[in-house]
N, C-alpha and C positions, 0 to 999 in steps of 0.2 A: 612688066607682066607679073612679077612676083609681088610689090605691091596692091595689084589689083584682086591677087586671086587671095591671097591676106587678107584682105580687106572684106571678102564676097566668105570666106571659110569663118575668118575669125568673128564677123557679125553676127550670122547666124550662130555661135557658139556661147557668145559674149549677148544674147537674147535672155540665157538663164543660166548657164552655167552652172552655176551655185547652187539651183533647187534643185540640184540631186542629192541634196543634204536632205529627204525626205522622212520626217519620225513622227513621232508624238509629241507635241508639244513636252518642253520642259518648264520645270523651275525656274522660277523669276534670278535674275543674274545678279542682284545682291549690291557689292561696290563696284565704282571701278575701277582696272587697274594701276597702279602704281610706278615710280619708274625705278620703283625697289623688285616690282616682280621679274623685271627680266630689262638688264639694262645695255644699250651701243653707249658703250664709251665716246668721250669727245674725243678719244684716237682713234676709234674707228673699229676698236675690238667687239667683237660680239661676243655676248653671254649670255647661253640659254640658257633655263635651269628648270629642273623640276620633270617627272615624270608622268604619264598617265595615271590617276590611281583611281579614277572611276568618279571624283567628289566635285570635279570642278565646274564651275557654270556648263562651259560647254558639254562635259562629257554626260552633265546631268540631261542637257537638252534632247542632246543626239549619242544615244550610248554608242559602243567601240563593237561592229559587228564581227559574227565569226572571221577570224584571222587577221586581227588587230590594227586591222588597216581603217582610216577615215572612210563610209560610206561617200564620199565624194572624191574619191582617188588623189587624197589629197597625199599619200604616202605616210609614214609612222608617227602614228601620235604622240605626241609626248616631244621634249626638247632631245634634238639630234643631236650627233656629236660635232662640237665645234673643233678642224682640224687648226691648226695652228696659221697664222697668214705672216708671210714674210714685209720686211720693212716697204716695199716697194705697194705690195696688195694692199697691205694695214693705210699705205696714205693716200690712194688713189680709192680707196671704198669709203673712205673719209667724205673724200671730195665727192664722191656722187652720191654720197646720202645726204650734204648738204643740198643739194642740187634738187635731188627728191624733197628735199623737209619744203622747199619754197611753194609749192602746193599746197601745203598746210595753211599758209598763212591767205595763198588767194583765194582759197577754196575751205573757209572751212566750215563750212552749211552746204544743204542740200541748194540751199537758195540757189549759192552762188554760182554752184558746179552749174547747175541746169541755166545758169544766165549764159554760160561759158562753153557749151557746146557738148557739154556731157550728160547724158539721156538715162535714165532709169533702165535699166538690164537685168535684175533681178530683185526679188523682197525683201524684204530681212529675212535673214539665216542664222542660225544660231553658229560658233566657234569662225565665222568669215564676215557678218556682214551681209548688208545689203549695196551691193555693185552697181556703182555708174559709170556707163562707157561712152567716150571722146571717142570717131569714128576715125580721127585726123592722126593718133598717135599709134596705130595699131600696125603689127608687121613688120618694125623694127623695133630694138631695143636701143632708148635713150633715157636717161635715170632724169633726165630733168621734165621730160615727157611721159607721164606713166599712161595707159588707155585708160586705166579706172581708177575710180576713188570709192573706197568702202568708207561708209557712212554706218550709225548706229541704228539706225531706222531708214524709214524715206518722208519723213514728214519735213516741208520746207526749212522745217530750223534744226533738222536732226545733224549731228556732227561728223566731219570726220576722222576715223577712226585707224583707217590706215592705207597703203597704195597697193597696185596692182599691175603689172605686167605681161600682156599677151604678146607671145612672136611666133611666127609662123616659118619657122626653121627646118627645111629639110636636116636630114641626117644627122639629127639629132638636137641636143638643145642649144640653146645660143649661148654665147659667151657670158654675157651678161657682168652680175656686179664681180669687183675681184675679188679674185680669191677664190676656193673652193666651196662653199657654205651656202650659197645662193640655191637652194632645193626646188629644180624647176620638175612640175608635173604636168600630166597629159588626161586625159578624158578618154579614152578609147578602150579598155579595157571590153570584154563580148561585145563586143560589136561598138560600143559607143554608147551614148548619151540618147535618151530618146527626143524627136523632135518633132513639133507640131507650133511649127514659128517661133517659138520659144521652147528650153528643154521641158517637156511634161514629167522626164521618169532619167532615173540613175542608170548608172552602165549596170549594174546588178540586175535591171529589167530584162525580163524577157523578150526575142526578139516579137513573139506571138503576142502578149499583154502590151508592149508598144504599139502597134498594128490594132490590137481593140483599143486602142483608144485614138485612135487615127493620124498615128505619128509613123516615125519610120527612126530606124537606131541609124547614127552618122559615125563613125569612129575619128572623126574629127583627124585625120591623118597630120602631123609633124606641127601641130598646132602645140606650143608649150607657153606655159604659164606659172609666175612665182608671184608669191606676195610680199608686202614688204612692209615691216609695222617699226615706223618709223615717229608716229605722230606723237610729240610730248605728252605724257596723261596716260597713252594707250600702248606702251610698248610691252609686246606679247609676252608671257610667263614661259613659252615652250622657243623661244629665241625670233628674232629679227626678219628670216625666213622662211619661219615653220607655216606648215599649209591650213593650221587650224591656229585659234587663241582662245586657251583653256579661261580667260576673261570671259567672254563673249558666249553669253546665254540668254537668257529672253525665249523666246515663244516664232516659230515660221511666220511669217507676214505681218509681225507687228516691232517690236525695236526690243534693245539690247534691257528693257528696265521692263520691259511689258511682263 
């Protein structure tokens, strides 16, 4: 049962998620990034680095609204503080980030994912991606199973850029990768996410402006979600799990160079 109602919640959520990153088009994204900007050790350490400072693709795209939080409840911008991980966590987060990277190599086009059972879910977005969700892996958490794959665009040869994780966890978040560091977020903030089969509007909307546009707010209840940028080329400047990649600018509905 708990699979099924996972399944029926996080679908509809996993429709658009993401366009609640709703702005003004930005600035073109420049290079890409590096595995100097922000690097997972082959032990397994992670190291965010760098702050919000307002200049970077992403923050250009989508600025940092009142109360310095991600417009898409992604939680604080900029790279978190990494706590320390003990010898047991450091070699078992090893192991399932290898576990994760093998994605990479089957999936790494849009081509492929969509040969493969994972469907278009959201546009490109500026600082996440454009999201493909597997309907098959959603509702548990398994590092070698992620539900999505963020892509730099959606055009059949567009890349992927890094993984994603929905679980549908009563009382709170799931366990997930070890260690403490893994920064799992939620959509429900006023009321939720607006939805009209796909999300039309951020949790910032109003419940009245959802309704004129013939949606209805969901607050997505015990639904959590982390991302996880693991993909050689593209690992994130703000760290490993951060909800945003201060890389990742480009323009709403068009890719990461648009």
């Amino acid at each position: 049962m708990k699979a099924l109602y996972a399944a029926l919640v996080i679908l509809g959520f996993v429709l658009g998620a993401a366009v609640v990153l709703f702005s003004d088009p930005g600035p073109d994204r420049g290079t890409a990034a590096t595995a100097s900007a922000a690097a997972v050790a082959s032990d397994g350490h992670v190291h965010g680095t760098g702050a919000a400072t307002g200049d970077t693709p992403c923050e250009q795209a989508v600025p940092v609204p009142t109360g310095g939080n991600s417009e898409g409840g992604h939680g604080h911008r900029g790279s978190a503080t990494q706590i320390p991980l003990t010898e047991d966590e450091r070699v078992l987060l090893a192991q399932q980030q290898e576990q994760a990277r093998t994605l990479v190599t089957e999936f790494p086009t849009v081509a492929e994912a969509t040969a493969n059972g994972y469907r278009q879910s959201t546009t490109y977005l500026p600082c996440i991606g454009a999201h493909y969700t597997n309907p098959r892996f959603i509702g548990e958490f398994d590092p070698a199973h992620p539900s999505e794959l963020l892509f730099d665009g959606t055009t059949p040869d567009a890349k992927i850029i890094g993984l994603s994780y929905l679980v549908y966890n009563p009382g709170g978040a799931p366990e997930g990768f070890a260690g403490p560091n893994d920064s799992w977020h939620t959509h429900s903030a006023n009321g939720g996410l607006c939805i009209k089969g796909i999300v039309i509007g951020p949790e910032s909307m109003t419940k009245e402006k959802c309704e004129s546009l013939g949606g209805h707010k969901s607050g997505l209840k015990d639904v959590y979600m982390v991302h996880d940028w693991v993909v050689p080329g593209w690992e994130c400047g703000w760290g490993i799990f951060a909800g945003e990649c201060p890389e990742l600018g480009g323009k709403v509905g068009q890719d990461a160079f648009a």
